[in-house]
DOKOLMI-798848 format. One record per residue: residue in one letter; x, y, z of N, C-alpha, C in turn. Coordinates in steps of 0.1 Angstrom, whole numbers, plus 2048, in hexadecimal, padded with zeros to 3 digits. Atoms other than C-alpha are relative to their C-alpha. Layout:
BEGIN
<"A",<X,Y,Z>,<X,Y,Z>,<X,Y,Z>>
...
***
This chain:
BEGIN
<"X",<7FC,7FB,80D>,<758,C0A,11D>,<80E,7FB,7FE>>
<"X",<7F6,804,807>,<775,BFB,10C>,<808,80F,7FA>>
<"X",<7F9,7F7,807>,<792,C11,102>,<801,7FC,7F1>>
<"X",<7F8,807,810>,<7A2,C0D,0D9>,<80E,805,803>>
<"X",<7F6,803,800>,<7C1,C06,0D6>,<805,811,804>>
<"X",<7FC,7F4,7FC>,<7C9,C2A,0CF>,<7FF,808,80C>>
<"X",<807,7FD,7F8>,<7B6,C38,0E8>,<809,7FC,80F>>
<"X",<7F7,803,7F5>,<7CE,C20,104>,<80A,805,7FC>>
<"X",<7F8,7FC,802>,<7EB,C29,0F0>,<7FF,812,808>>
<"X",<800,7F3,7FE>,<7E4,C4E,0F7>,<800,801,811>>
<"X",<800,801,7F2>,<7DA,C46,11F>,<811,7FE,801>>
<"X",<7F0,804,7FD>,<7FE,C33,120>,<807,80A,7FC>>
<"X",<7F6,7F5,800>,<811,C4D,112>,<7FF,80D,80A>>
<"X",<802,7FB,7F1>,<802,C64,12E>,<803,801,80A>>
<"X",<7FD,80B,7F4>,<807,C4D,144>,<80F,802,803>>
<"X",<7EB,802,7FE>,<82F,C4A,13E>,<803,813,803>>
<"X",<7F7,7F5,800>,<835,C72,137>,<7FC,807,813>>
<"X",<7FE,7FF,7F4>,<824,C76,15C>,<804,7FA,808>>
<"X",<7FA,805,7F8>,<834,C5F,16D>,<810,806,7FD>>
<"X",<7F3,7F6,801>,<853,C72,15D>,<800,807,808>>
<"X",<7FC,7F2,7F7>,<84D,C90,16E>,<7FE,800,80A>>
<"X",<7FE,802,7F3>,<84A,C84,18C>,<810,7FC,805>>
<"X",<7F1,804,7FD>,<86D,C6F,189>,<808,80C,7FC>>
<"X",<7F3,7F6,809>,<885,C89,177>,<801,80C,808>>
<"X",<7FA,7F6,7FB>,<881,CA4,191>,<80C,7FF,80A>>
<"X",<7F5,804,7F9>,<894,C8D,1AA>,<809,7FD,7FF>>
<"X",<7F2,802,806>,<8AA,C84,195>,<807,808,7FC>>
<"X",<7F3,7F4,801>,<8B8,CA1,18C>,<804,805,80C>>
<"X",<7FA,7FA,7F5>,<8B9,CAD,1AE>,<80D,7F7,802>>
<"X",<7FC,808,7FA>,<8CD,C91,1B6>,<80F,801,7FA>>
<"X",<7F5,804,805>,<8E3,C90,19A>,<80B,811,7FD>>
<"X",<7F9,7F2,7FA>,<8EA,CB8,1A1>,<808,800,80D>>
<"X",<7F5,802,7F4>,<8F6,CAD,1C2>,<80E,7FA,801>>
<"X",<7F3,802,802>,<90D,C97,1B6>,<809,807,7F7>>
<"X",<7F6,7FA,808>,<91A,CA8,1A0>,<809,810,801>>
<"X",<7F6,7F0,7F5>,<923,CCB,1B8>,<807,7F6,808>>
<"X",<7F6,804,7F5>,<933,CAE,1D5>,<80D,804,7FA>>
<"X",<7F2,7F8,7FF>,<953,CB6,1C6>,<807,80B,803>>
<"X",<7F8,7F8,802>,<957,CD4,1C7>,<7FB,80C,80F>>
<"X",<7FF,7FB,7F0>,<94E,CD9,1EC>,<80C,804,808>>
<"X",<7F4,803,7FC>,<96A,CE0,200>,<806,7F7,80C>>
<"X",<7FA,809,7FA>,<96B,CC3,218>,<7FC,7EF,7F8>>
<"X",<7FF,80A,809>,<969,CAD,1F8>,<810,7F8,804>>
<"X",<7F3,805,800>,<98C,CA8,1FB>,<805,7FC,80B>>
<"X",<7FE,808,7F5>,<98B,C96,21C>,<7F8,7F1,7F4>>
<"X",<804,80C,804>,<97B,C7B,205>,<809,7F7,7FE>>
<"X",<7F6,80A,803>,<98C,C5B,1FE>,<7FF,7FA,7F0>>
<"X",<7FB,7FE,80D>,<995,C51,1D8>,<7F4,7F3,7FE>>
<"X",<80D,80B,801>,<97A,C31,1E0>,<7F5,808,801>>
<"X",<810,7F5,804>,<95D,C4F,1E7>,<800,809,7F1>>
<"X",<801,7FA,80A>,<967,C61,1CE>,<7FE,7F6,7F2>>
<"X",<808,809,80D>,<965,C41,1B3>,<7ED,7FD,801>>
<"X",<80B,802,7FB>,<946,C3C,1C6>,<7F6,80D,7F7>>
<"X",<806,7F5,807>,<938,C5E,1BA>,<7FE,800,7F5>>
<"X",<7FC,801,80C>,<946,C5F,19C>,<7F3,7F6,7F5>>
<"X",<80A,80B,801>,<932,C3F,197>,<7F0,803,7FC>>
<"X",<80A,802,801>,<912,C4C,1A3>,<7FE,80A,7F7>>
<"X",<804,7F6,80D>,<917,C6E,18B>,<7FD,7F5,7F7>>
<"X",<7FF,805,808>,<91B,C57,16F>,<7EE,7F9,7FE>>
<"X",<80A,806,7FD>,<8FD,C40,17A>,<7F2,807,7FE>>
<"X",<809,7F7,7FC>,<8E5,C5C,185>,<7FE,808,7F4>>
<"X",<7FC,7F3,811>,<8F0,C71,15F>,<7F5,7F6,7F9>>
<"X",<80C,808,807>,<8E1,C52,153>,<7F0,7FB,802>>
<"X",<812,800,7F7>,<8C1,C50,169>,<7FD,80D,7F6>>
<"X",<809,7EF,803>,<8BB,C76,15B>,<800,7FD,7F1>>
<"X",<7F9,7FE,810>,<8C6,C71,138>,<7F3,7F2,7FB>>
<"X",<807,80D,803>,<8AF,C4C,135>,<7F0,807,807>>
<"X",<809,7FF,800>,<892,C59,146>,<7F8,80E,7F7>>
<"X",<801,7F8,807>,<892,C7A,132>,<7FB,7FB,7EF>>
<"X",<801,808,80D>,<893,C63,10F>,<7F1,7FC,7FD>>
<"X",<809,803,808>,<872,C5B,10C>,<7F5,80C,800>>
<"X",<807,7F3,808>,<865,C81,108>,<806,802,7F6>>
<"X",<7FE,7F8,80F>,<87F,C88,0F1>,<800,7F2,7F5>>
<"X",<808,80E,80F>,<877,C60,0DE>,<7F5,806,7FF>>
<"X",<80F,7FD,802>,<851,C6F,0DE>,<805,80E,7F8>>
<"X",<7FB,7F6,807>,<85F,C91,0D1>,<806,7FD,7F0>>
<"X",<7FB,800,80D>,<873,C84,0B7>,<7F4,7F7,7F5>>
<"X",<80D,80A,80C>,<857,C6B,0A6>,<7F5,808,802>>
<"X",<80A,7FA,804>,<842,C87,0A9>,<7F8,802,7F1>>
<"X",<80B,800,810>,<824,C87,091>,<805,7F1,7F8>>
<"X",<7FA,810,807>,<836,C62,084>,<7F4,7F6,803>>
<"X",<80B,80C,7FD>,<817,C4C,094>,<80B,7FB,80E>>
<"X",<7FA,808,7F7>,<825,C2E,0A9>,<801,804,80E>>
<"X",<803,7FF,7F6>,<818,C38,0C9>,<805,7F6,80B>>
<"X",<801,80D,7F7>,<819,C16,0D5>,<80D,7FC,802>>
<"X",<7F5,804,7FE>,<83F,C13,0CF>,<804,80E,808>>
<"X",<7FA,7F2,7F4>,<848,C3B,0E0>,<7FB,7F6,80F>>
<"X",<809,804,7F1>,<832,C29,101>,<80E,7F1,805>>
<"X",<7FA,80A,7FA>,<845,C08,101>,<811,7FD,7FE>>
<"X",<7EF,7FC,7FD>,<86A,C15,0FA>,<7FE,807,80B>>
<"X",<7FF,7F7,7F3>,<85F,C31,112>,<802,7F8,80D>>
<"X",<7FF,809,7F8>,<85A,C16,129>,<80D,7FD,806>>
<"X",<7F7,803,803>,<877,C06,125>,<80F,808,806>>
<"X",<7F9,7F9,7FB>,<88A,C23,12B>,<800,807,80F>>
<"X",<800,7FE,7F6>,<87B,C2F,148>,<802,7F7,80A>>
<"X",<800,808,7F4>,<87E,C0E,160>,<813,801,7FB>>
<"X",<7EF,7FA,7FC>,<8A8,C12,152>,<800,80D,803>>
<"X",<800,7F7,7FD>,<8A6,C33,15A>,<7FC,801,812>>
<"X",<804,804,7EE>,<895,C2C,180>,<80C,7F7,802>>
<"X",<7F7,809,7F7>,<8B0,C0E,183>,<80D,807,801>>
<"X",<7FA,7F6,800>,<8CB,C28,179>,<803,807,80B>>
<"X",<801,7FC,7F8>,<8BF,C3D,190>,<800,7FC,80E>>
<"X",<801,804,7F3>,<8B8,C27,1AE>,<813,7FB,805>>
<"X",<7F5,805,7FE>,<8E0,C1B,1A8>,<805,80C,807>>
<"X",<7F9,7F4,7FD>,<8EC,C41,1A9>,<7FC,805,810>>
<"X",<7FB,7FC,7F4>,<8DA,C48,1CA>,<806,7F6,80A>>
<"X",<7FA,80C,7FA>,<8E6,C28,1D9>,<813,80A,800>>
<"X",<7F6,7F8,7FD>,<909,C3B,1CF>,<800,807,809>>
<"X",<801,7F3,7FA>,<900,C5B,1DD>,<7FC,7FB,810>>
<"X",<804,800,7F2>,<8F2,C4F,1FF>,<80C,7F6,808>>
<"X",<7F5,802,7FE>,<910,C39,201>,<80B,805,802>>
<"X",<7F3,7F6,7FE>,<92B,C55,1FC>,<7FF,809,80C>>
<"X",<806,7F5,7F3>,<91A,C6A,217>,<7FF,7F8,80A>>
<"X",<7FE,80A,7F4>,<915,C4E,22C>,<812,7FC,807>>
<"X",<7F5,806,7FE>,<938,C40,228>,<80C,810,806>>
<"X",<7F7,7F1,7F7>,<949,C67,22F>,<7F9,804,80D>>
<"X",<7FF,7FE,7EE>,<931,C6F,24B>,<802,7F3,808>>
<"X",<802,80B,7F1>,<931,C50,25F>,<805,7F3,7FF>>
<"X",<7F6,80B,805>,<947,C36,24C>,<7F7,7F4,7FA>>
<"X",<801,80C,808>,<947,C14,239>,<7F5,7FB,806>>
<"X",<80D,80C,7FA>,<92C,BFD,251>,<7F4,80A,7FC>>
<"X",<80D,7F4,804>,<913,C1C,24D>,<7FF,801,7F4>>
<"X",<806,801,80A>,<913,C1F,22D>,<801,7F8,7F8>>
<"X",<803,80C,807>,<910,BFC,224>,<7F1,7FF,805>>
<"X",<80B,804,7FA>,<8F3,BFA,23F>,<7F7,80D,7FB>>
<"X",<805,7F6,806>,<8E5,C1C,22E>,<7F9,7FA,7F4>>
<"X",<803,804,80D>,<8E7,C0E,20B>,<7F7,7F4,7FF>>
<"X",<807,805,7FB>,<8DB,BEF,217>,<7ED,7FD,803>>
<"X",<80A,7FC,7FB>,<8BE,BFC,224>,<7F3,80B,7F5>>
<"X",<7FF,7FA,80A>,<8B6,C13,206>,<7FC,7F7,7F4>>
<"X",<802,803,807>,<8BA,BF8,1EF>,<7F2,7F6,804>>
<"X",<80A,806,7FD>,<8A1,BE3,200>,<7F5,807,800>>
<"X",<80F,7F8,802>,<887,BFC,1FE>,<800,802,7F3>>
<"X",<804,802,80E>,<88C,BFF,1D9>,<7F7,7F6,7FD>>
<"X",<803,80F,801>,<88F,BDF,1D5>,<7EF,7FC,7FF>>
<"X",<80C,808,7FE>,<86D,BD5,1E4>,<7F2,809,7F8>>
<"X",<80E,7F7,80C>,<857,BF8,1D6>,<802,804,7F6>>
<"X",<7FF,800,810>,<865,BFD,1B6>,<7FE,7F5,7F8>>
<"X",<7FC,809,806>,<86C,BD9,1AC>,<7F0,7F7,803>>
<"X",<80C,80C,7F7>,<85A,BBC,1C3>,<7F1,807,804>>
<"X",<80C,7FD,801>,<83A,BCE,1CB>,<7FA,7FF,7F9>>
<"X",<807,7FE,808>,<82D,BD7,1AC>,<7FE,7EE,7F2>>
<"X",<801,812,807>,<838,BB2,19D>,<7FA,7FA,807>>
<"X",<809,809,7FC>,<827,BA3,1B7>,<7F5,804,7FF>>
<"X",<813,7FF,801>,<807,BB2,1B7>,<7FC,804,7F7>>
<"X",<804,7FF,80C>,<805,BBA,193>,<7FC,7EA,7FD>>
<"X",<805,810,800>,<802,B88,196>,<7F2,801,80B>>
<"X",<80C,803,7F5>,<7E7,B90,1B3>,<7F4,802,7F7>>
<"X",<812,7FE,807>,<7C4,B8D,19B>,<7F7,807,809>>
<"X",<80F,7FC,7F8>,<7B1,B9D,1B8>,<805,80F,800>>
<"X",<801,7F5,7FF>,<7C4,BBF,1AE>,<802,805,7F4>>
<"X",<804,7FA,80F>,<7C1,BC0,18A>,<7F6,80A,7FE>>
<"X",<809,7F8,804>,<7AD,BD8,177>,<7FB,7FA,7F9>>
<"X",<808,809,80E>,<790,BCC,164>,<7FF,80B,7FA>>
<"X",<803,7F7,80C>,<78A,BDB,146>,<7F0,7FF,7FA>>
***
């Protein structure tokens, strides 16, 4: 059975606002954590490069929360308006900057922690390590096996 247009429209929009709420709970944890480090009190053993560091991944991580949040309140605001098919493929849009956002900020955060507990080589070899698992299952995975024909969906 063939879907109509509408009919995928409505799956896809599904599709994006759960894949939301899967993302946005970690991101706010994440970006609550950074945003109490200050006000720890062996913050102030930090060095003025962790602390840009942080600073950084608040900023970064504000925008992971703030970009992945955007396409309930885009679908909110064109409520009852139609254009299904444009809330789905801005939502989109926002959600992979919203994930890259986010994947920058913990790269921050596992960095600042790395670099205060156990110094500079660690938390290069942390981030490192971190980014390469993005890297390969958010990014390179799904691009390469979305070109593999033997794991498409027929329709």
């Amino acid at each position: 059975m063939t879907e109509t247009e509408k009919e995928k429209s409505d799956r896809q929009l599904i599709e994006l606002l759960n894949e939301l709420r899967v993302a946005l709970p970690g991101a706010q944890v994440l970006l609550a954590f950074l945003l109490t480090a200050p006000f720890q009190t062996r913050f102030t053993r930090t060095t003025s490069f962790e602390r840009a560091a942080l600073f950084a991944g608040v900023l970064l991580t504000g925008a992971g929360v703030a970009l992945l949040m955007a396409p309930s309140v885009y679908h909110r605001v064109r409520w009852n308006e139609g254009g299904k098919e444009d809330v789905v493929r801005v939502g989109h849009r926002f959600f992979l900057a919203g994930t890259a956002c986010l994947a920058l900020g913990m790269f921050s955060a596992v960095f600042v922690v790395a670099d205060f507990l156990f110094g500079l080589p660690a938390a290069i070899v942390g981030v490192g390590v971190l980014l390469a698992l993005v890297v390969v299952t958010w990014y390179w995975l799904p691009i390469e096996r979305g070109r593999d024909p033997r794991v498409r969906d027929t329709e």
